[in-house]
C-alpha positions in Angstrom: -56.2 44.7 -118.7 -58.3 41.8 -117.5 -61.9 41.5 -118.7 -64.9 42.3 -117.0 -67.5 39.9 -117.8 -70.6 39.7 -116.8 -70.3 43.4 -115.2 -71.5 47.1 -116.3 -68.4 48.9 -114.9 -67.6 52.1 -116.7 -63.8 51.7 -115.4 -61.7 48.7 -116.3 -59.9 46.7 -113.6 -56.3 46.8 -113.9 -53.9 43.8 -114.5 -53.3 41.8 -111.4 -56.7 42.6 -110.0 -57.3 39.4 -108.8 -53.9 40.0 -106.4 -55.3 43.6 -105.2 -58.5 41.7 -104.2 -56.9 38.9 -102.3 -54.8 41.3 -100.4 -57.8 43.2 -99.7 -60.0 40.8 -98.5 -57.0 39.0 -96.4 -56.5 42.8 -95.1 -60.3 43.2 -94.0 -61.4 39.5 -93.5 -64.8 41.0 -91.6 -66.9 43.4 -94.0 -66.1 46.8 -93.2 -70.0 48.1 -94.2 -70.4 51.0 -91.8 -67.3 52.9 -92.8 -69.1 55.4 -95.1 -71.5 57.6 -94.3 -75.4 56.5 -94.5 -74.0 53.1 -94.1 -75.4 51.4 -90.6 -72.9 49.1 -89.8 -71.1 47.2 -88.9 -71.9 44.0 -90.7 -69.7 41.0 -89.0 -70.3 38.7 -92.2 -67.0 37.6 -94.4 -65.3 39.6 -96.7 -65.8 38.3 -100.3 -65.4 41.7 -102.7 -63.4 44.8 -102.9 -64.9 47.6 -102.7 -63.4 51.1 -104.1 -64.7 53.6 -101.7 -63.5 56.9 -103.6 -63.4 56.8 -107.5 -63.6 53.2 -109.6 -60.2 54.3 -111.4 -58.3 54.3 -108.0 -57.0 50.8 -107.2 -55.0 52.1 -104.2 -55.4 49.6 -101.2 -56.3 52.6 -99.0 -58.7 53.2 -101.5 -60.5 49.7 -101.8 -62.1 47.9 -98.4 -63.6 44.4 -98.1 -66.9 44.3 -98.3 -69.5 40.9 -98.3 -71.3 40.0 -101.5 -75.1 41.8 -100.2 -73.2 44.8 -99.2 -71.3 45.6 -102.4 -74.2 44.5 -104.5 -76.5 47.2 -102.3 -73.3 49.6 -102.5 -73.1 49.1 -106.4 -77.1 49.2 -106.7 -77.4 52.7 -105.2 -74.4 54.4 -106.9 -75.9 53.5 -110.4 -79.3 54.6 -108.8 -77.6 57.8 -108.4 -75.7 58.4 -111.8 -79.4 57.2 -113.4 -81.2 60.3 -111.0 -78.7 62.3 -112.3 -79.0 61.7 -116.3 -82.7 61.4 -115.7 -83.0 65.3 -113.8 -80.8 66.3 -117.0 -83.9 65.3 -119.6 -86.5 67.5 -117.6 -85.9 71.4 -117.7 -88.6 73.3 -115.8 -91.2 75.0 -118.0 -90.2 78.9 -118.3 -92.8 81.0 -118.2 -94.2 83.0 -121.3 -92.6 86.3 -121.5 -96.2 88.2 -121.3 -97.2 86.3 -118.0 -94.1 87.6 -116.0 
């Protein structure tokens, strides 16, 4: 596999990435922000980054859409917002009540 540098990704990219990106991006040359939900879109700006729209282990092209740079930085931003949330909800249990108040 190649290796991620400079990046935090929990799932490796697989060999030949750089290929899978270049198809991608020739595939969607306009970013194609505004496909998922919550998304406003569209964006008209260039492609420049592949995006995996389902899980990061599926390198499928139907599962990867070009994206510009300030999209799949704010696309990559909220998803680790969200797996942060998560682990942070998991640290605070509410308070049970003492048996004699109930």
């Amino acid at each position: 596999m190649e290796p991620v540098t400079g990046s935090w990704r929990s799932e490796p990219l697989p060999p030949g990435w750089a290929a899978i990106r270049y198809e991608i991006i020739a595939r969607d040359p306009v970013c194609r922000w505004g496909l998922l939900p919550g998304e406003e879109g569209p964006c008209g700006q260039d492609s420049t980054d592949a995006d995996h729209i389902g899980l990061a282990s599926d390198h499928r092209p139907e599962a990867l859409r070009g994206l510009c740079h300030p999209h799949h930085v704010a696309r990559s931003a909220g998803q680790g917002r969200a797996v942060l949330a998560a682990r942070r909800s998991l640290r605070f249990r509410p308070q049970e009540r003492h048996p004699g108040w109930l």
